[in-house]
C-alpha positions in Angstrom: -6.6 25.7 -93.2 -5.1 22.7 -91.4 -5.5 19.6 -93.4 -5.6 17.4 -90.0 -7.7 19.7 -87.5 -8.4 18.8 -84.0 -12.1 17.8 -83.6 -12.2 16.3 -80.3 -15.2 16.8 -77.7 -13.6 17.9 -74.4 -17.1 16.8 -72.4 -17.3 17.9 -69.0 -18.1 16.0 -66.0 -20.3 14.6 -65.7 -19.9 13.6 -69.3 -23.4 12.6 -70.9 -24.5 15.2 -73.3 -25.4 15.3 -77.0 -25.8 17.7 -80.2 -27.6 17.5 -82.9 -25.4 17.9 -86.2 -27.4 20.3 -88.3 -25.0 20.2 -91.1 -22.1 18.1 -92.4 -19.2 20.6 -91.9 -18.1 18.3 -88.6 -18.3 15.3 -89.3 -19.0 15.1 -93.0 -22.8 13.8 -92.5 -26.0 14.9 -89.9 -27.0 13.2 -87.3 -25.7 13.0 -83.4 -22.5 13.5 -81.5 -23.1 11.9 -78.3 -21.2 11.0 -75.0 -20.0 7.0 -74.7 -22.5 4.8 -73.3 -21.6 1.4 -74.8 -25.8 1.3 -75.1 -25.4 3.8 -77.2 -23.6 1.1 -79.8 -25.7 0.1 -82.5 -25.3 -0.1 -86.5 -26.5 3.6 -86.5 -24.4 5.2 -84.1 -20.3 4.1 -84.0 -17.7 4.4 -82.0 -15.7 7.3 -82.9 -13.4 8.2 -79.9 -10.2 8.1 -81.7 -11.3 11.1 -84.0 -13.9 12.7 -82.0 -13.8 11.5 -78.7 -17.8 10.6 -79.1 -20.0 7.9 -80.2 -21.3 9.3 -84.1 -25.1 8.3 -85.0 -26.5 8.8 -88.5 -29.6 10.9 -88.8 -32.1 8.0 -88.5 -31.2 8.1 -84.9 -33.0 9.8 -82.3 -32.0 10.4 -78.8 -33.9 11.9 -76.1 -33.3 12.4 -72.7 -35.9 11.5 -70.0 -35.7 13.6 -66.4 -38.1 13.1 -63.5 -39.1 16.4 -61.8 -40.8 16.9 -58.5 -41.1 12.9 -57.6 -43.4 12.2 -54.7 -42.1 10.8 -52.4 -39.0 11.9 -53.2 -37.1 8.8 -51.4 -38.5 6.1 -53.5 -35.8 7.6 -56.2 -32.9 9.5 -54.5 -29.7 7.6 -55.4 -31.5 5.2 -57.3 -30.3 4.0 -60.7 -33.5 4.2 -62.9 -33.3 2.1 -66.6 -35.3 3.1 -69.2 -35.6 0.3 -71.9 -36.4 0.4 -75.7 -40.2 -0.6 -76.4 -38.3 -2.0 -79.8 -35.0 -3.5 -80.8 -32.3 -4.2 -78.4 -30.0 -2.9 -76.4 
């Protein structure tokens, strides 16, 4: 087995996807391999480009996605940039 193996996400575009490490044969501890977002930067989740080309959160972390289906109208959002803030913390 290669002492140095490759373990760099090739994410496609548009890159902003996650998984869920179940076990610690990837990066040597659970928790979340996630695109860069520098909001994404905290104490519990690093950046980790140079080994993994992702940002590494510890299992205390949890991300969640938020999608809007079947807005009405539908032109008070398209091409709209819509920020969802923490209800604690920063960031």
């Amino acid at each position: 087995m290669d002492a140095e193996p490759n373990k760099k996400v090739k994410w496609v575009v548009p890159a902003r996807d996650w998984y869920k490490l179940e076990d610690t044969s990837y990066t040597g501890a659970t928790g979340y391999l996630a695109t860069y977002f520098p909001h994404l930067l905290t104490e519990d989740c690093l950046d980790e480009r140079t080994d993994y080309n992702s940002i590494v959160c510890n299992d205390s972390v949890v991300l969640k996605r938020v999608i809007f289906y079947n807005q009405k109208p539908f032109g008070n959002f398209s091409g709209r940039s819509v920020h969802v803030r923490r209800t604690t913390g920063t960031g």
